[in-house]
C-alpha positions, 0 to 999 in steps of 0.5 A: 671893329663891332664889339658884341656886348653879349658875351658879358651876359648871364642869360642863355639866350643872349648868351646864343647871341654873342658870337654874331657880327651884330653889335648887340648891346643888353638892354640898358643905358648904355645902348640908350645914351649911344642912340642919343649921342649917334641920333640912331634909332634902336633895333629891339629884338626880344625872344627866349632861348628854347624858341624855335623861331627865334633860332630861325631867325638868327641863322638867317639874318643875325649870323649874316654879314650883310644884315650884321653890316647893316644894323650895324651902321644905323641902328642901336641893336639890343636884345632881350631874354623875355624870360629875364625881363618880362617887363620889357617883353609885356610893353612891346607886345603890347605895341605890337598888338595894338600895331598888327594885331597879334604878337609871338616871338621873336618879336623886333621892334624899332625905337626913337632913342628915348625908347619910343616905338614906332614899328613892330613885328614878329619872324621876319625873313632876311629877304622878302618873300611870299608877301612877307616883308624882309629884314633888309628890306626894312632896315634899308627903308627905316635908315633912309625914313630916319634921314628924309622923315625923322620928325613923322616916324618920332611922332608916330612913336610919341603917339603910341606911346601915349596910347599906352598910357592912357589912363584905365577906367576902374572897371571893379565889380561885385564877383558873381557865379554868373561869370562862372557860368558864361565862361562854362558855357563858352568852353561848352560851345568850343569843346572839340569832344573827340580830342578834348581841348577846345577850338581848333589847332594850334591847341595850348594845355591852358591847365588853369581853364582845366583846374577851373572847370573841375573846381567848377564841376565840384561846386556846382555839381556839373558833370560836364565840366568835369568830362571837358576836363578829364577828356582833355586830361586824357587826350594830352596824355595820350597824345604826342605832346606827352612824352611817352618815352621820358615823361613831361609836356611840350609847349602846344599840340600844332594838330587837334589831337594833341599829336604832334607838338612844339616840342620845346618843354618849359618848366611853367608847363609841367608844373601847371600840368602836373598840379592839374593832373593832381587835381584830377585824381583827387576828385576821381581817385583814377590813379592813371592821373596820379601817374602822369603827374608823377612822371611829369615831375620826376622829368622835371626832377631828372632834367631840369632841377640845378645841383643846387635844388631849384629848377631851369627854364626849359629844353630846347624844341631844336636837336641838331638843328632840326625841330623834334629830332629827338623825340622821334623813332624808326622801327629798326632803332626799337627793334635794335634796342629791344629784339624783333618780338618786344620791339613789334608789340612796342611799335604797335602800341605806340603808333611807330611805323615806317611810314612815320607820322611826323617828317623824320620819323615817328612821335611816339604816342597812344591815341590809337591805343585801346589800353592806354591806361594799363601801364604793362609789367614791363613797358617800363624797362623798354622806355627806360632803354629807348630813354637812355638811347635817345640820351645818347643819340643826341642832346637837347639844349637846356635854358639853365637860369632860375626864375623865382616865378616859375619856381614857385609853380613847381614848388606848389606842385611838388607840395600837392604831389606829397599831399596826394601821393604820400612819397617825401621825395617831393616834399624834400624837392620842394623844400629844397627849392624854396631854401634855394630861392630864399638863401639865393634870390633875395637882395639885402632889403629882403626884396625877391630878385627875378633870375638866377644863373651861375651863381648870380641873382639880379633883375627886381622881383616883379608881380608873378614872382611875389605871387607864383612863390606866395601860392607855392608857400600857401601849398608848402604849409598844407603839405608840412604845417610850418606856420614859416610859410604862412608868414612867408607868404604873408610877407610877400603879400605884404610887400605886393600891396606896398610896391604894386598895387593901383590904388587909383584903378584897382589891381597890381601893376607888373613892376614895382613903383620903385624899379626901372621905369618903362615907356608904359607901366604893364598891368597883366591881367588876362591869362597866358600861358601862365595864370596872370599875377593879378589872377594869382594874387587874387587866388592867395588873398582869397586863401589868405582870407579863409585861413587867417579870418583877419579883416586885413586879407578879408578885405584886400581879398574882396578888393582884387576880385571885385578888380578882377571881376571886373576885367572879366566881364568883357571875355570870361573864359581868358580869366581862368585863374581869377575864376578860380580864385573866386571860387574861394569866396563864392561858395561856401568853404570849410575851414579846420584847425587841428590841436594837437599836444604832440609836434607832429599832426595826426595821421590821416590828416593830410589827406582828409584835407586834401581829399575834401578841400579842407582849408586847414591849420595845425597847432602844436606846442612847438608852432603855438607863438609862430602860427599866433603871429600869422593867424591871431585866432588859434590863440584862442584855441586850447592846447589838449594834453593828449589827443588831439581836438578837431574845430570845423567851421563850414559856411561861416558857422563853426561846430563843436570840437570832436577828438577822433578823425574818423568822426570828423571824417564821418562829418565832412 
């Protein structure tokens, strides 16, 4: 009798899996030594829980009896979260580029039993159609190509895989502007100006490109950059994407104009977007963006933060088997809950008709609405009522693991939104997050681990998490000063060049020289969904190097964004983040250390930093010995006795101290 090995598992994905007549087995060295000892090759399937097409296939083929029976008999089959292991899902991709091209989930592939590939793909449907191949069908043809042809397919995969091997050119160069200036210009060229975005649908948020842009439009003083920035901001927010009723951003728009989305919601996204909305109205002062940002991280508060503080992956684009169903509305279901009247004037303005624009239904959104910014005295009653209904009507499934990566991302955010907003809820949110990870996600070496869920931590901390939690401790110290977070990232950072840096070609590999080793060591450098963890590495040593003045990060700095300049030559515009990051070191930066005599900083002085990007440290009596070991410089500064003393040093020249923030303020 099969026995499916899932059932062990903590993740929710492999979890969904283990009630089907597939013999899964985790990834893992006993699947390996059972196709070895059985002469089998390996079925790898790799996706995550909220994906859509991932539940397609699994009702069609692995819930099937006849496929079940057939993986069964001559294949290893193994399943892998993406999520918990990124470093599995970032060397199979790769093959399934290199093999066809493009890549997405689920993604299967087949393997020798020493883990070599020699076929990939993504969807397959259980039988061919339309041109498609079908699951069957291939493991009908690769059982009887394993018995006649064996040596040829073993040699196709040692062939591959040598490929990915290969050794990298060290492609370092010096960072200059004029990457910064092409990537403008091809944005420039693929700007939709209607709907905002760029290129044509499917459209992705991509908020680093929009955080770049603006960073850009802030240095170089071009106002187009800001106005692709903000019409894209503006477009997502109106459009369907945003969830009008509860807040908080799908995946991707599968139209131009941001109507109609994927509607699965991922932590990473809303973060990222949140942060991106954040920096929108910092450099306009338009509180309508202050206000998206805000209802995104309340959603993520509300619906996807543990008991415990830190927060789940994802909810689910399937409501009752059915893509989108709960986000959308009919006219009488608004008039039920509203009345006749309030309903008719609701519908108007969110575009929710009888006739529907979506199969099912009607995706609440403002793309036709002329007053989409005026937020009405009592429209948020009636979404908090439409809200509570859908609740009720039917539920979302919710990804509830904990990956330290995409932690780090709401972290920074939630540090920025106390930054901008002044509310404590978000500060108390972040701090309560970053306890978490630190009491939870740590091995006994002080290693980070990957993935938490019910009340287990494992799987080896990889790049992004180092990185993604290093930025979140850099925005952490902005936001309360505890010099803490400036060792923590220190630390961590400490820990990135011992275990991940190619001191052969430049960069940071994705795994540790002392975790599992794959077919093929992955290097990510190129920006996804999310910044890349080199991208993100390069963006904390560069601020490393502007808050500390220590040679140390000025010169680990210098290294990563020659390393990625670089890999961006080639495309820039797919290196937002490591643009971003050399915005840091290309232009002339303002640095500011506050001493105070009193515990707390003064007044006003957040947001004085925020407001003009000021890279900023606080001394105290009480932080003096602790920011010393992080920043030796401040040292050297004198403890005033009373009010507190101002130093500014802009473009490398440091002025003398003044005692009032209003004059500093009247310097800036």
């Amino acid at each position: 009798m099969p026995e499916n090995r899932l059932i062990h598992e903590k993740s929710p994905y492999l979890l969904q899996h283990a009630h089907n007549p597939v013999d899964w087995y985790p990834w893992g060295e006993e699947a390996f030594a059972k196709a070895r000892a059985e002469e089998k090759p390996i079925f790898l399937s790799i996706g995550y829980s909220t994906c859509h097409w991932c539940h397609v296939m699994e009702r069609e083929s692995f819930e099937n009896q006849g496929v079940a029976e057939l993986l069964n008999a001559s294949f290893v089959p193994i399943k892998v979260d993406r999520e918990e292991r990124p470093d599995i899902d970032a060397v199979y991709m790769t093959v399934c580029q290199a093999l066809t091209g493009s890549g997405g989930w689920p993604l299967n592939l087949l393997l020798t039993p020493e883990q070599l590939p020699f076929w990939a793909g993504t969807y397959l449907p259980r039988r061919s159609r339309y041109g498609r191949p079908g699951l069957i069908e291939l493991l009908k043809q690769t059982a009887q190509l394993w018995e006649t042809d064996r040596e040829e397919l073993i040699r196709s995969g040692e062939t591959l895989s040598r490929r990915l091997r290969r050794s990298e050119e060290n492609l370092s160069t010096e960072p200059s502007r004029k990457l910064l200036h092409l990537a403008v210009e091809s944005f420039r060229r693929r700007f939709d100006p209607e709907n905002g975005g760029f290129g044509h649908a499917p459209k992705f948020p991509s908020p680093q490109n929009l955080l770049f842009l603006m960073a850009y439009s802030r240095q170089e003083g071009d106002e187009k950059a800001m106005e692709m920035a903000e019409t894209t901001l503006r477009q997502m927010a109106r459009g369907g994407i945003f969830d009008q009723i509860g807040g908080g951003f799908s995946r991707y728009s599968t139209d131009d104009r941001w109507l109609a989305p994927h509607f699965e919601k991922m932590l990473y996204d809303n973060a990222l977007l949140a942060y991106a909305y954040l920096e929108a109205f910092r450099c306009t002062g338009e509180g309508y963006y202050l206000r998206i940002a805000e209802r995104t991280l309340d959603y993520m508060l509300r619906e996807l933060r543990s008991p415990e503080g830190a927060f789940f992956c994802a909810q689910d684009a399937d409501s009752e088997g059915q893509e989108g169903a709960y986000y959308l509305f009919r006219p009488e279901e608004v008039e039920q809950l509203l009345g006749a009247e309030e309903a008719r004037r609701f519908c108007a303005r969110y575009d929710i008709s009888s006739r529907g624009n979506f199969p099912g239904g009607s995706i609440p959104n403002l793309l036709e609405s002329t007053d989409y910014a005026d937020e009405c005295p009592e429209l948020p009653a009636q979404k908090q009522k439409l809200y509570e209904y859908r609740r009720q009507r039917m539920s979302l499934h919710r990804d509830d693991k904990v990956l330290a990566s995409w932690n780090g991302l709401a972290i920074a955010a939630l540090a920025k939104a106390y930054r901008l907003s002044g509310k404590e809820q978000y500060l108390q949110a972040a701090r309560e997050a970053e306890a978490f990870l630190l009491r939870e996600m740590l091995d006994e070496n002080g290693r980070l681990l990957l993935r938490w869920r019910d009340g287990e931590a494992a799987h080896a901390g990889q790049l992004d998490d180092y990185a993604f939690l290093s930025w979140a401790e850099l925005e952490l110290y902005s936001a309360d000063f505890d010099p803490a977070h400036l060792q923590q990232a220190e630390d961590w950072m400490e820990q990135v060049q011992r275990h991940f840096r190619d001191e052969e070609n430049g960069g940071f590999y994705l795994t540790a020289d002392d975790g599992e080793q794959l077919i093929s060591r992955p290097k990510e450098v190129f920006d996804g969904a999310m910044p890349s963890g080199n991208s993100m590495a390069g963006l904390v040593l560069a601020r490393l190097c502007l808050l500390s003045g220590e040679g140390i990060w000025q010169q680990r700095a210098l290294d990563q964004l020659a390393f990625l300049a670089g890999q961006a030559e080639e495309y820039p515009p797919g290196y937002c983040c490591a643009l971003l990051a050399m915005t840091e070191l290309l232009y002339p930066s303002q640095e500011l250390v506050c001493v105070s005599g009193e515990e707390q900083p003064p007044s006003g002085l957040r947001e004085l930093a925020e407001a003009h990007q000021l890279h900023t440290l606080f001394k105290s009596p009480e932080n003096a010995a602790a920011l010393a070991q992080s920043v030796p410089l401040t040292a050297d500064y004198p403890l005033p006795k009373e009010a507190a003393a101002f130093y500014l040093c802009q473009g490398g020249a440091c002025r003398p101290p003044v005692y009032d923030l209003g004059q500093l303020g009247a310097m800036l």
